[in-house]
Backbone and ligand atoms as CSV (ligand in chain L), in Angstrom:
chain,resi,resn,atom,element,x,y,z
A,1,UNK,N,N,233.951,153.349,142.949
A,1,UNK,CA,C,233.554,154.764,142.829
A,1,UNK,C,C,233.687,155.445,144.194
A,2,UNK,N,N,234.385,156.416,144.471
A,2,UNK,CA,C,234.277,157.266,145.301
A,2,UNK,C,C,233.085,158.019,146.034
A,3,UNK,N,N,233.242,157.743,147.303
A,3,UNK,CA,C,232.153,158.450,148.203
A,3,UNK,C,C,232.181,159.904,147.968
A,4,UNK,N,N,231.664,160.775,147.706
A,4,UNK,CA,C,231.843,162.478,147.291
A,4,UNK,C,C,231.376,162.929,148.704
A,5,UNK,N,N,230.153,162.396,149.245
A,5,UNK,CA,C,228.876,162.902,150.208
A,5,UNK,C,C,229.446,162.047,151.459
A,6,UNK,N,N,229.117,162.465,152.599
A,6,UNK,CA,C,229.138,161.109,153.764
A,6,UNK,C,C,227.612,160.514,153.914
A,7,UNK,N,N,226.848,161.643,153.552
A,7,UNK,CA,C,225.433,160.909,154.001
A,7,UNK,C,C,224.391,160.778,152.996
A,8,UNK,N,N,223.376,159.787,153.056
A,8,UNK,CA,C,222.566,159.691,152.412
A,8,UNK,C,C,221.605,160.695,151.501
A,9,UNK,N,N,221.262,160.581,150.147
A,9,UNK,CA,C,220.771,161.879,149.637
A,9,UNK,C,C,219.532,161.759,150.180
A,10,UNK,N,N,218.898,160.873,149.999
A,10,UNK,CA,C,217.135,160.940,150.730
A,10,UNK,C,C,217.451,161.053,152.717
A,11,UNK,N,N,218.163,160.440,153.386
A,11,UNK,CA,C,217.997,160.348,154.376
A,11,UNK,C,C,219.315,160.983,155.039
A,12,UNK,N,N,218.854,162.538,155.284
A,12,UNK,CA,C,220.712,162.861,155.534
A,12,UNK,C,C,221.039,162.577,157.136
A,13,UNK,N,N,220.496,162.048,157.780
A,13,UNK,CA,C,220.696,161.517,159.065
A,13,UNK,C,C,221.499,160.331,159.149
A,14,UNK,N,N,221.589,159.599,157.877
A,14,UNK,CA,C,222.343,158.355,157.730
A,14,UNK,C,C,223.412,157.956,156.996
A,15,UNK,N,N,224.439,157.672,157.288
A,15,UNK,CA,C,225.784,157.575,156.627
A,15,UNK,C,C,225.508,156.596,154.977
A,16,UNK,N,N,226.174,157.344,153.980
A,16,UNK,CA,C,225.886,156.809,152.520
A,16,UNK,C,C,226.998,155.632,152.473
A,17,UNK,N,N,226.638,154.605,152.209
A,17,UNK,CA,C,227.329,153.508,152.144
A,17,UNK,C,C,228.071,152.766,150.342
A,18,UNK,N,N,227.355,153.859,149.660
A,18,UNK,CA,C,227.227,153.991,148.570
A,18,UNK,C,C,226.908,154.451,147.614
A,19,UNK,N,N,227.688,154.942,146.002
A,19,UNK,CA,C,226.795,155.962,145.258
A,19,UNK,C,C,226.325,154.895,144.030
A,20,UNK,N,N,225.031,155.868,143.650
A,20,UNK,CA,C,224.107,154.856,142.264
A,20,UNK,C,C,224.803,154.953,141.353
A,21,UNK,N,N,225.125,153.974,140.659
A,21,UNK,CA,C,225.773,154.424,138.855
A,21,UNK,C,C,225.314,155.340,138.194
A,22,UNK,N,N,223.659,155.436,138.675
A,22,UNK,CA,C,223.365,156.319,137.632
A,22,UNK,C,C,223.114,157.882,137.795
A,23,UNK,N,N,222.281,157.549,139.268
A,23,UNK,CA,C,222.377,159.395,139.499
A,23,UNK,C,C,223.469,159.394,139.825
A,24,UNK,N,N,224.966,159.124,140.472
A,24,UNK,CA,C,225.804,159.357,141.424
A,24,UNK,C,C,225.322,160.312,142.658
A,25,UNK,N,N,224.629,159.761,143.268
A,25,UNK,CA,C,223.748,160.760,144.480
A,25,UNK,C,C,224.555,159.265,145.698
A,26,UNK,N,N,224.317,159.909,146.615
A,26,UNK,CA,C,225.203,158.925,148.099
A,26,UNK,C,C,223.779,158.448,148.360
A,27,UNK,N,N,223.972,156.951,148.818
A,27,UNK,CA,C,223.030,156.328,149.309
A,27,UNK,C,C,223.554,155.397,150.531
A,28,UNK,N,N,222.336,155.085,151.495
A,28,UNK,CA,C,222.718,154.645,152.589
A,28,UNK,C,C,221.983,153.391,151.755
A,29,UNK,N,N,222.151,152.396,152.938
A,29,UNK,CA,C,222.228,150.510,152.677
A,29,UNK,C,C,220.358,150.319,152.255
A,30,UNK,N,N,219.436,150.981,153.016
A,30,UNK,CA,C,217.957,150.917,152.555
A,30,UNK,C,C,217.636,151.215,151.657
A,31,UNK,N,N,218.527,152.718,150.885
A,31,UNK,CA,C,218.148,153.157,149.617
A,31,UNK,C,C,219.173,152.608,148.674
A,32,UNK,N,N,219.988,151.507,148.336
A,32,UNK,CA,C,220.838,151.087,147.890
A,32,UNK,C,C,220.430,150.056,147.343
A,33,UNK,N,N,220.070,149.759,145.636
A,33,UNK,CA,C,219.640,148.574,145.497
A,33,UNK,C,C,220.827,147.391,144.507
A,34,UNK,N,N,220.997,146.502,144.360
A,34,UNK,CA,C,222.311,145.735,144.057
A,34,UNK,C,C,221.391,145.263,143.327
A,35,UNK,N,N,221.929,145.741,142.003
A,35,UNK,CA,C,221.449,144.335,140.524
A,35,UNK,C,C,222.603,144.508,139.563
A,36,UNK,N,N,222.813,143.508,139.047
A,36,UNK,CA,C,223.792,142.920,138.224
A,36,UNK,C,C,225.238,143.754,138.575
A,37,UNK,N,N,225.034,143.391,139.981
A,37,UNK,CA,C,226.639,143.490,140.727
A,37,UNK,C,C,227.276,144.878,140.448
A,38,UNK,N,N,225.830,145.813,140.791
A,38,UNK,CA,C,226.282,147.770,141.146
A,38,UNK,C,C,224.942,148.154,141.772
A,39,UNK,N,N,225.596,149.245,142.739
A,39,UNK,CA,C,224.694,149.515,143.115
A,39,UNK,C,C,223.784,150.679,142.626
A,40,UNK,N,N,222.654,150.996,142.802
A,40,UNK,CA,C,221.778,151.671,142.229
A,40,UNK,C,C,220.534,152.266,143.242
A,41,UNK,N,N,220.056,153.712,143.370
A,41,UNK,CA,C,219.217,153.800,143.927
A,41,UNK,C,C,217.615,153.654,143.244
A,42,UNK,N,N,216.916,153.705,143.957
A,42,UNK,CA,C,215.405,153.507,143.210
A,42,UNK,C,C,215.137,154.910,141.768
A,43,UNK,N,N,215.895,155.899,142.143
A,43,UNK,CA,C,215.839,155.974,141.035
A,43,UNK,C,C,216.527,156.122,139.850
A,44,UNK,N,N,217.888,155.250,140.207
A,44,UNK,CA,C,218.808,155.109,139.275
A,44,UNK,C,C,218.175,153.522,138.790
A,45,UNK,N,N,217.622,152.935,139.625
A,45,UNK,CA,C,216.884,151.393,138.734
A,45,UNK,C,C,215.893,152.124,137.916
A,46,UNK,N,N,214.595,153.206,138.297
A,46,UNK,CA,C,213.971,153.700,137.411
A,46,UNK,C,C,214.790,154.059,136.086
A,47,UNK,N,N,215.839,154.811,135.806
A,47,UNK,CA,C,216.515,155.912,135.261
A,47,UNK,C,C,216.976,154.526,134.268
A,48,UNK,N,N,217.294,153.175,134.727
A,48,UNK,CA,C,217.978,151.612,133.890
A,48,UNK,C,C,216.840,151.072,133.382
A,49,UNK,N,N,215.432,151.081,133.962
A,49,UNK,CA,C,214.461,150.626,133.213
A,49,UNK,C,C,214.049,151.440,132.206
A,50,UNK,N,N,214.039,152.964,132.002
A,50,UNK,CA,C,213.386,153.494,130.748
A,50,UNK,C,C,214.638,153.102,129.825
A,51,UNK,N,N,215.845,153.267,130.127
A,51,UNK,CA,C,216.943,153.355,129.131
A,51,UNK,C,C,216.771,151.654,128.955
A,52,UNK,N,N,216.138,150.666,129.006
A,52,UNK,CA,C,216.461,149.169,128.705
A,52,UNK,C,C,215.072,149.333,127.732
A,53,UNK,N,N,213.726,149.669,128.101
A,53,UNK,CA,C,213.091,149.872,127.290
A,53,UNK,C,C,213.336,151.009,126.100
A,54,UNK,N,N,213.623,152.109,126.224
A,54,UNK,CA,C,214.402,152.433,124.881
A,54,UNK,C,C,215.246,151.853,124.033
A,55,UNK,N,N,215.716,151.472,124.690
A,55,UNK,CA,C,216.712,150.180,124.073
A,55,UNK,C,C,216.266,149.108,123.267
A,56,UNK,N,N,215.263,148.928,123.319
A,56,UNK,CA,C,214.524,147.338,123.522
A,56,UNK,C,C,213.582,148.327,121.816
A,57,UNK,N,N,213.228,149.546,122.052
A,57,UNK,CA,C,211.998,150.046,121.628
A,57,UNK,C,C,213.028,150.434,120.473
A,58,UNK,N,N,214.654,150.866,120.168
A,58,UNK,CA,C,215.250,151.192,119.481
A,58,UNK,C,C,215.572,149.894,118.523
A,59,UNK,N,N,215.431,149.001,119.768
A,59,UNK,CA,C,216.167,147.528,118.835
A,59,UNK,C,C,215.254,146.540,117.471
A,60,UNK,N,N,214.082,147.130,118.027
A,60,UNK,CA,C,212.641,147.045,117.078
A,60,UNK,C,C,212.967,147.563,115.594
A,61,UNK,N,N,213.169,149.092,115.864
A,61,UNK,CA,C,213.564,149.817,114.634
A,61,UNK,C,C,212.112,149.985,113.909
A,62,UNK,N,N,211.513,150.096,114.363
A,62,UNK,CA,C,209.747,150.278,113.973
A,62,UNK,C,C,209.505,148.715,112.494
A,63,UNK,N,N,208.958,149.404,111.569
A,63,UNK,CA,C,207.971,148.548,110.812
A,63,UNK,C,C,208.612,148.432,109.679
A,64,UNK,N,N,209.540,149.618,109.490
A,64,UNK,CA,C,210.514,149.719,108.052
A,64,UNK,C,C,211.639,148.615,107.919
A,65,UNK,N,N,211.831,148.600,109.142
A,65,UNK,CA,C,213.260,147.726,109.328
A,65,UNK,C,C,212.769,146.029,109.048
A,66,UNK,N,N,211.569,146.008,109.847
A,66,UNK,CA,C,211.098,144.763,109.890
A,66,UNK,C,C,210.941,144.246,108.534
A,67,UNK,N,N,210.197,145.477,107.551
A,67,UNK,CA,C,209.685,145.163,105.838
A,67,UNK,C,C,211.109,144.887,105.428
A,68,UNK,N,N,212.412,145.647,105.337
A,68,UNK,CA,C,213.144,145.203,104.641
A,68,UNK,C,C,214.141,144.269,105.050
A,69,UNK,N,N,214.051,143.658,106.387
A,69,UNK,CA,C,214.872,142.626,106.776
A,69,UNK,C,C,213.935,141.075,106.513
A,70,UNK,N,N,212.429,142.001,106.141
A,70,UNK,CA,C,211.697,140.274,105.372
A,70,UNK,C,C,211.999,140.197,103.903
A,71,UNK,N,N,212.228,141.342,102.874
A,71,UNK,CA,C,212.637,141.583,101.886
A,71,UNK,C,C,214.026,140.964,101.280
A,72,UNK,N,N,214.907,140.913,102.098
A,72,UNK,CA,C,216.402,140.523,102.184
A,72,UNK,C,C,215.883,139.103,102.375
A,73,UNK,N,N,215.337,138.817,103.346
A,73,UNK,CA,C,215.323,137.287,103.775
A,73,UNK,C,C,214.405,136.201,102.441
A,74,UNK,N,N,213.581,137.210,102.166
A,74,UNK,CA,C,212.830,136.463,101.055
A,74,UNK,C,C,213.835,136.266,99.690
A,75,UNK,N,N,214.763,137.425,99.592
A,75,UNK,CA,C,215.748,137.492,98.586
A,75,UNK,C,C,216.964,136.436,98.825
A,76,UNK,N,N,217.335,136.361,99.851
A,76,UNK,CA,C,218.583,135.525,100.519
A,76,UNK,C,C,218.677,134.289,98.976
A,77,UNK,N,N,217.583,133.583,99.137
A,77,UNK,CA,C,217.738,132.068,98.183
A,77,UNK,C,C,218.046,132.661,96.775
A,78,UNK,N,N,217.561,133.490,96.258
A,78,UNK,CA,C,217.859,134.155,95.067
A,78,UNK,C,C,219.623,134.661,95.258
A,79,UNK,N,N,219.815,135.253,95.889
A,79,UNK,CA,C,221.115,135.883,96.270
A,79,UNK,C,C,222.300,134.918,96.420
A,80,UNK,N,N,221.826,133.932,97.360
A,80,UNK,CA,C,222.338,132.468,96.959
A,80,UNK,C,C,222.859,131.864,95.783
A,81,UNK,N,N,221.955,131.901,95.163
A,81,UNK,CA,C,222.130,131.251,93.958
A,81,UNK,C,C,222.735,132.001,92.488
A,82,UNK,N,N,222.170,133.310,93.102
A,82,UNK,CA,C,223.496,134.367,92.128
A,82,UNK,C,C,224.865,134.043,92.477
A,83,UNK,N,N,225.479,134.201,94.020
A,83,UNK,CA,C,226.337,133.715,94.211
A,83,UNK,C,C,227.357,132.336,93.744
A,84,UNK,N,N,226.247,131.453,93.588
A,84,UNK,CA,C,226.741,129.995,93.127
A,84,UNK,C,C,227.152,130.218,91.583
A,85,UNK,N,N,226.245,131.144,90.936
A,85,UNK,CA,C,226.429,131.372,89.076
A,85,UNK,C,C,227.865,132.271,89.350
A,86,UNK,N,N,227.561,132.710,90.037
A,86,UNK,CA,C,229.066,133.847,90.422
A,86,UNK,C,C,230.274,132.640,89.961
A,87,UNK,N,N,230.422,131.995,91.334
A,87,UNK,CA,C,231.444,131.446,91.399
A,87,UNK,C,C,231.218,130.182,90.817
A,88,UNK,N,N,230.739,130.088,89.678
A,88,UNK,CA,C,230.783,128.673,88.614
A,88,UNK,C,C,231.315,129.355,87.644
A,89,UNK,N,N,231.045,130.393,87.258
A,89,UNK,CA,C,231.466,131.373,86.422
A,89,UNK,C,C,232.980,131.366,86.356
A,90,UNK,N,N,233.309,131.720,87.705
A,90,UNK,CA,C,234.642,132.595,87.862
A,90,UNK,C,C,235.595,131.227,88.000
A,91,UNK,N,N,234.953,129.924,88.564
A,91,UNK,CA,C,235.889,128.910,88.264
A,91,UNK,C,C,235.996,128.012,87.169
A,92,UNK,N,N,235.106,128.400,85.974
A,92,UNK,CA,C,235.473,128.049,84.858
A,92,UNK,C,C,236.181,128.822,84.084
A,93,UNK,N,N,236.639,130.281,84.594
A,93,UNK,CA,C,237.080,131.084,83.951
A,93,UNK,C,C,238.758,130.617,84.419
A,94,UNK,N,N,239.283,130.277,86.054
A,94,UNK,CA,C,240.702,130.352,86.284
A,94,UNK,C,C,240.347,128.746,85.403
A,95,UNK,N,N,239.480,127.855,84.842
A,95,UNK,CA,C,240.606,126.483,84.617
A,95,UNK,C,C,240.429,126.506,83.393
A,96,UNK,N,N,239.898,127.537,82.743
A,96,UNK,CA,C,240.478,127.863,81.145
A,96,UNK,C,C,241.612,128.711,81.360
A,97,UNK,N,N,241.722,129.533,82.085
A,97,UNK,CA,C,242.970,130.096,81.867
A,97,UNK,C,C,243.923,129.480,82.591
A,98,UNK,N,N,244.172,128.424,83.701
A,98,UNK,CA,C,245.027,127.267,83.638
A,98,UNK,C,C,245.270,126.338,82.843
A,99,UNK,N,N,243.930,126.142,81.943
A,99,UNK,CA,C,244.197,125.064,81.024
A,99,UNK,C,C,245.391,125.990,79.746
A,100,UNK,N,N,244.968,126.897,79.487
A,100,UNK,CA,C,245.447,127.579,78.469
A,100,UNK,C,C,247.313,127.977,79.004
A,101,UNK,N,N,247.621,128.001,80.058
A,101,UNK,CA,C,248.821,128.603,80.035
A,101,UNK,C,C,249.553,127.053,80.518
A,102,UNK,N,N,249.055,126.191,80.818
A,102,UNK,CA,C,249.638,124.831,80.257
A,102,UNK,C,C,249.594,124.009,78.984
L,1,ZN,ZN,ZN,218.682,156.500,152.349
């Protein structure tokens, strides 16, 4: 990423050595923090922690999601086993009609 600024946004006395991913504001090496290999200022790590907890708080999907992904799961063995009548069904159906066109 390109330097835009020469100097630091909090400290303009000091040459920016780097911009945050997230604000893109110039940061010098003190206000510059390195996690998962970018740099970031304190409050571009703030700005990654609410968006990881939203994230986290989205990935929940509240109480609805939870009821019908226990609903499905309680159904799964039933669903299963429709499946199996399915296809007992459908393969007694091709070896009558193999048996029949031999
Ligand atoms: Zn600084």
């Amino acid at each position: 990423m390109a330097i835009t600024e020469r100097f630091c946004a909090n400290h303009p006395q000091r040459p920016a050595i780097g911009v945050c991913v997230m604000t893109h504001k110039p940061m010098c090496g003190e206000c510059s923090t390195r996690y998962e290999g970018v740099n970031y200022s304190k409050e571009g790590l703030r700005l990654l922690q609410q968006q990881r907890a939203e994230a986290k708080r989205a990935g929940r999907g509240g109480r609805r999601r939870a009821v019908i992904s226990g609903i499905v799961w309680c159904l799964s063995p039933a669903l299963l086993y429709l499946m199996y009548l399915g296809f007992l069904t459908v393969a007694d159906v091709l070896m009558s009609m193999l048996h029949r066109e031999l």
